[in-house]
C-alpha positions as CSV (number, residue, x, y, z in Angstrom):
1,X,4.0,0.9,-32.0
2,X,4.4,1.2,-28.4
3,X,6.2,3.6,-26.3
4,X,9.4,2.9,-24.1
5,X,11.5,4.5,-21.2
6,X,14.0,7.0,-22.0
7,X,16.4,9.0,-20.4
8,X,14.5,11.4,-17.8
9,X,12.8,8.1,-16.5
10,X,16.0,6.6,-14.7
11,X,16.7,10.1,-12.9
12,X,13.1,10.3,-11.3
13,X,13.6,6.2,-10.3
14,X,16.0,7.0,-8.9
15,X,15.6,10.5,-7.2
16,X,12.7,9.0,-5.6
17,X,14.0,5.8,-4.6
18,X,11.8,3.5,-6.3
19,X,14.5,1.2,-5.8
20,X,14.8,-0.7,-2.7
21,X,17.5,-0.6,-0.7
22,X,16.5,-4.3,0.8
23,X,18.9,-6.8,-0.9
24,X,15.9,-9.5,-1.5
25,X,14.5,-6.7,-4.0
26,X,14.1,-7.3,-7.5
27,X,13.2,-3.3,-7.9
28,X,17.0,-2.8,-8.5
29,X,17.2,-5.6,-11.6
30,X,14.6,-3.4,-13.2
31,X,15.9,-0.3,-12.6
32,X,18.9,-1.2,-14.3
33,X,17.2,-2.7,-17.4
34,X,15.1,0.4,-17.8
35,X,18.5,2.7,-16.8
36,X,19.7,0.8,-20.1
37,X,17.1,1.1,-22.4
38,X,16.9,4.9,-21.6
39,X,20.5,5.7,-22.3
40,X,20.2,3.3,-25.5
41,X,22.7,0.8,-23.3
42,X,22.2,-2.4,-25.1
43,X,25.3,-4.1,-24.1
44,X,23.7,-3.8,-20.5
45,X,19.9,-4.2,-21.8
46,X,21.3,-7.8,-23.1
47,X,23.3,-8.5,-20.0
48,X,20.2,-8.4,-17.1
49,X,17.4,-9.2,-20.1
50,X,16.7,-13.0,-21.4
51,X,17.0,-12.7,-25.2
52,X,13.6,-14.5,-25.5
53,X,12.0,-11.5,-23.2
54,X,8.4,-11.9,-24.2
55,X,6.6,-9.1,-25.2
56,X,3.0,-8.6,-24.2
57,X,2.6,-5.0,-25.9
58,X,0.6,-6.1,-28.9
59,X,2.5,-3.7,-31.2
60,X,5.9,-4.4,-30.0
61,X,7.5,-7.7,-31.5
62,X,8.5,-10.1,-29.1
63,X,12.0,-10.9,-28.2
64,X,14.7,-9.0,-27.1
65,X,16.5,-7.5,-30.3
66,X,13.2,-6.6,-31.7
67,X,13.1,-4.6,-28.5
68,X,16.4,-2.9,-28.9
69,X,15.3,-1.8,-32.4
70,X,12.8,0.3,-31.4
71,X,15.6,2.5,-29.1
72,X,16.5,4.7,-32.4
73,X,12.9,6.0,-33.4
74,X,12.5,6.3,-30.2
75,X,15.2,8.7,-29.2
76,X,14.4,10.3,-32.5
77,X,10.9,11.2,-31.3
78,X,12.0,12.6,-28.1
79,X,10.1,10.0,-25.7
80,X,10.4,10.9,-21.9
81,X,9.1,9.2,-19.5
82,X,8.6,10.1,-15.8
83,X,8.0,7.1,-13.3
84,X,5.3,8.2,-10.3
85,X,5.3,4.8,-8.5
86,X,6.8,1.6,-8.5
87,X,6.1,-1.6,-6.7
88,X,6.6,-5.3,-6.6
89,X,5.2,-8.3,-5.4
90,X,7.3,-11.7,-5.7
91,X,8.8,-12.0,-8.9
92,X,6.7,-8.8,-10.6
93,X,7.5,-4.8,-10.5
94,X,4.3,-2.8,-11.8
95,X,4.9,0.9,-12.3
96,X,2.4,3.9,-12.4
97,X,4.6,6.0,-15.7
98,X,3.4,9.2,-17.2
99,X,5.0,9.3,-20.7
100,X,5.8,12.9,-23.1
101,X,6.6,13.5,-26.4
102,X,4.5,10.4,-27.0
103,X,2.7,11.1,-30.4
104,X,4.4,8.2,-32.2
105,X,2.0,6.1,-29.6
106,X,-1.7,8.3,-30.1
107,X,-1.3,11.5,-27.9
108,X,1.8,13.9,-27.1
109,X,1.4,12.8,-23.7
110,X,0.1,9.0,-22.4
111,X,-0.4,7.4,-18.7
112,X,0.6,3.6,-18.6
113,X,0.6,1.0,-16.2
114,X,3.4,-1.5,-17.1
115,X,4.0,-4.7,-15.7
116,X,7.8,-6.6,-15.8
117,X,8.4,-10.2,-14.6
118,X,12.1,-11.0,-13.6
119,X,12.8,-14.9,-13.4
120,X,14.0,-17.5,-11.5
121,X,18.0,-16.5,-12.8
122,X,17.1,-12.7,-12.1
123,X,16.7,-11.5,-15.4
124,X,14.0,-10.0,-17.2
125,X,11.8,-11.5,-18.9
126,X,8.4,-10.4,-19.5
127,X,6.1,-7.3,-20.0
128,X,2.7,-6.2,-20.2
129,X,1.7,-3.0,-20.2
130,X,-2.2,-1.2,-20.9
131,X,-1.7,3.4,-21.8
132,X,-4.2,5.9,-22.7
133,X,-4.2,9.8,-23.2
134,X,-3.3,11.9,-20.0
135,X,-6.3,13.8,-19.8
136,X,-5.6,17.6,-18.0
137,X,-9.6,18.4,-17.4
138,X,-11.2,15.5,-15.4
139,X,-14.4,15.8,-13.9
140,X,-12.6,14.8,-9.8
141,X,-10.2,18.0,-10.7
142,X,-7.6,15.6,-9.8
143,X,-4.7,14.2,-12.0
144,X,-4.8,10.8,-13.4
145,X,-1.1,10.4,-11.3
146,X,-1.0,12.4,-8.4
147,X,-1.9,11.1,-5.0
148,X,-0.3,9.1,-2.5
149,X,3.6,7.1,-3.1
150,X,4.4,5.8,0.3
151,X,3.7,2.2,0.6
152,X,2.5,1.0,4.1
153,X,0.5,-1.6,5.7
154,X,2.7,-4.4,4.2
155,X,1.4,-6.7,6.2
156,X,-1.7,-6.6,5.2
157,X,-1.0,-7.0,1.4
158,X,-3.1,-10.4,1.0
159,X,-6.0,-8.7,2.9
160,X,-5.9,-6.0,0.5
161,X,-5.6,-8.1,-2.8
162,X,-8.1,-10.0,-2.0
163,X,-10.7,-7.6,-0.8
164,X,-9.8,-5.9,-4.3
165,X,-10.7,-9.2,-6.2
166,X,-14.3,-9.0,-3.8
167,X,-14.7,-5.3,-5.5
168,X,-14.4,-7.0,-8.7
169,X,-16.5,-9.5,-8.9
170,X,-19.4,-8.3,-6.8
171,X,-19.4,-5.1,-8.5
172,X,-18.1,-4.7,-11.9
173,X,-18.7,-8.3,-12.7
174,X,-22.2,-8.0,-11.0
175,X,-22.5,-10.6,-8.6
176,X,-24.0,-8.4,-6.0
177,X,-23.3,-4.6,-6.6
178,X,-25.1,-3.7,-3.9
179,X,-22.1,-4.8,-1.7
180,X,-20.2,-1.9,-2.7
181,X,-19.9,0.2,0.6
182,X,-18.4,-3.2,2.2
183,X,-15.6,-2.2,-0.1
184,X,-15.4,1.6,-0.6
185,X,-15.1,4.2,2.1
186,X,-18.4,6.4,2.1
187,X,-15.9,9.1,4.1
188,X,-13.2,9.5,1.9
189,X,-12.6,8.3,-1.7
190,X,-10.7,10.1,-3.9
191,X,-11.1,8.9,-8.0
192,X,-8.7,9.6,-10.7
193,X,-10.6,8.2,-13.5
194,X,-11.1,11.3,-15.6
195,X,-14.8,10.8,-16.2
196,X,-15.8,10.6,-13.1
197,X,-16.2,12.4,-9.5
198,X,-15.0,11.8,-6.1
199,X,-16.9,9.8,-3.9
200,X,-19.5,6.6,-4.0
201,X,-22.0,9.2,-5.1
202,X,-19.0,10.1,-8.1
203,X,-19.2,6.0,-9.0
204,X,-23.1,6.1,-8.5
205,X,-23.6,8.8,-11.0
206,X,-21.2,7.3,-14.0
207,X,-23.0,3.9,-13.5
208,X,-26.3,6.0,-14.2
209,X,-24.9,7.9,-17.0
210,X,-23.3,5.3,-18.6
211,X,-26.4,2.9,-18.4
212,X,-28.9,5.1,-19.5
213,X,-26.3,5.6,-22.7
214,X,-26.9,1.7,-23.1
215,X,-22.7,1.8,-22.8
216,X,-22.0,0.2,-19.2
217,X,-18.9,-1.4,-19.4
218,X,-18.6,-5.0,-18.2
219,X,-16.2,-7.1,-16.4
220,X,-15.5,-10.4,-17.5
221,X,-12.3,-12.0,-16.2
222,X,-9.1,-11.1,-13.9
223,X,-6.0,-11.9,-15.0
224,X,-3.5,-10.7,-12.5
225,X,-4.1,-9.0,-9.1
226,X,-0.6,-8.0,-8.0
227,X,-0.2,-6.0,-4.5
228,X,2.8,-4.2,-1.8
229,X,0.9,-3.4,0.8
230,X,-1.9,-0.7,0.7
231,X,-1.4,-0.8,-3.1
232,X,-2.9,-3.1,-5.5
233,X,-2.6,-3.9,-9.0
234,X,-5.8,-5.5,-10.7
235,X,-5.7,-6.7,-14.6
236,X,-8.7,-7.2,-15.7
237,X,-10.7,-8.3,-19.0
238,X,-14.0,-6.7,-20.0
239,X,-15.9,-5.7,-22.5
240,X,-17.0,-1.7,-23.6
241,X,-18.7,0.3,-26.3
242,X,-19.3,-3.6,-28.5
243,X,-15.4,-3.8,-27.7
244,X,-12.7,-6.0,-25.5
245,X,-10.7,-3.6,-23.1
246,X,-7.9,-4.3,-20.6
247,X,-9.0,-3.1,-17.3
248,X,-5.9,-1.6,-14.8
249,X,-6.9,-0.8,-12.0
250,X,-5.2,0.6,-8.5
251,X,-6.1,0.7,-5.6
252,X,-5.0,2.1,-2.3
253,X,-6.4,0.7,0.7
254,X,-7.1,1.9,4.3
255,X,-8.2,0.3,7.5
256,X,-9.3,-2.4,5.7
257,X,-11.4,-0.2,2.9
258,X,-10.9,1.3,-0.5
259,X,-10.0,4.8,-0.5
260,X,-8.5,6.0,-4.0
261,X,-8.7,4.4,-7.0
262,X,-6.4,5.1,-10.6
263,X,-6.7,3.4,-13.8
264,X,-5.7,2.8,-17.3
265,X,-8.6,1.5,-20.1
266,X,-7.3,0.1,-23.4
267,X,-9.3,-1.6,-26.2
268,X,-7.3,-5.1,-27.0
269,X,-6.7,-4.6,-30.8
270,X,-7.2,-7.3,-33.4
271,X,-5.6,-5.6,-36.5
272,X,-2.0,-4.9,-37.3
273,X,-0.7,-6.9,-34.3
274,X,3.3,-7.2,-34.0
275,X,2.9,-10.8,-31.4
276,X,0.3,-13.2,-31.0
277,X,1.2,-13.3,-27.1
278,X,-2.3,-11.6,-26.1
279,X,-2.6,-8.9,-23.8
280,X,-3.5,-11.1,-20.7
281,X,-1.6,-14.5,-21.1
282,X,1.2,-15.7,-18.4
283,X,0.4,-14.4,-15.0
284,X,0.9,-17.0,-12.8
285,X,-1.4,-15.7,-9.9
């Protein structure tokens, strides 16, 4: 079972004004649906949520009442949630969430990128989401969270998704790796993967460690690259330790180069699975 927001989360939304003040937003249509399911509002949850809100959490049911009844073991467990950033591009808001009191979901605390679609009508109606443990001693001595919030450069969000995708492919899926200080800044770049250090010579060394280990990971397909600006959003497919993972990856971009880089690694289960929706179907990009 799967984690969701509760109460603390709609405070920090909105104390940091994750939700946009521009009209042509769909930030605030979120915010309310996840201001509902933190105060256990269902009456509100059903009004700005499609009934048939498909669920790509593969051990959350699909739907929207099988949703709802998750809200009491929930609140009994304590869940919080505290949202450190928030972004959208077109019909998608993808969120950066540290969440506590998480045991119910494999650790007391978790990090999570989750991913919500809101339709045509303006109502919520799909989510995808990829968590792991928050890990306190990394090797960077940075969090897994903190960093940079502001979103800039929004005129430059295509440039930036697609020099992303370029990352991708020519490094993790191989295509020409040696391309990789086209992409990231040899000045400045600051890592929040917990395994690994600061700087191309950071990414050099895990590439090192992890092939002489015989346990490189590999990337095999991207499924959604999603982007506001100097942000982006990759979700990728890939496989790790004889195992398929989900890949999220963020990235903040500057002067046309990579310069920080968070992420979230999940294997994609096969057992005990509440949907048959798959982790990376229905992005439309």
């Amino acid at each position: 079972m799967k984690k969701t927001l509760t109460a603390a989360a709609a405070a920090t939304l909105l104390a940091t004004g994750a939700f946009a003040d521009d009209a042509s937003s769909i930030k605030p249509i979120v915010g309310t649906f996840l201001g509902a399911v933190l105060q256990g509002d269902v009456d509100t949850m059903r009004e700005v949520a499609n009934a048939d809100y498909i669920q790509h959490n593969p051990f959350i049911p699909t739907g929207l009442e099988p949703f709802i009844d998750l809200l009491p073991v929930l609140a009994e467990a304590g869940t919080t949630a505290e949202n450190i950033r928030m972004f959208e591009d077109g019909n998608y808001v993808f969120m950066h969430n540290i969440w506590r009191n998480a045991a119910p979901f494999g650790a007391d605390e978790m990090v999570s990128f989750d991913i919500i679609r809101v339709d045509e009508n303006g109502k919520v109606a799909e989510h995808w989401d990829a968590l792991q443990p928050l890990v306190t001693d990394t090797v960077s001595g940075r969090t897994q969270t903190d960093g940079p919030t502001e979103v800039t450069d929004l005129d430059e969000t295509e440039a930036n998704k697609a020099l992303a995708v370029a990352l991708i492919e020519d490094v993790l899926m191989g295509k020409n790796p040696a391309k990789i200080t086209e992409y990231i800044s040899a000045e400045s770049y600051a890592q929040h993967n917990p395994q690994i250090a600061d700087g191309l010579d950071g990414i050099v060394a895990a590439v090192e460690a992890l092939t002489a280990q015989g346990n490189m990971f590999v990337y095999t397909d991207i499924h959604a690259v999603l982007g506001e600006g100097n942000f982006v959003l990759t979700v990728s497919e890939g496989e790790w330790s004889g195992q398929t993972h989900a890949f999220y990856d963020l990235f903040r971009m500057e002067d046309g180069m990579i310069v920080e880089h968070w992420d979230v690694i999940q294997p994609v289960p096969t057992e005990g699975l509440a949907n048959t929706n798959g982790m990376f179907t229905g992005f439309d990009n």
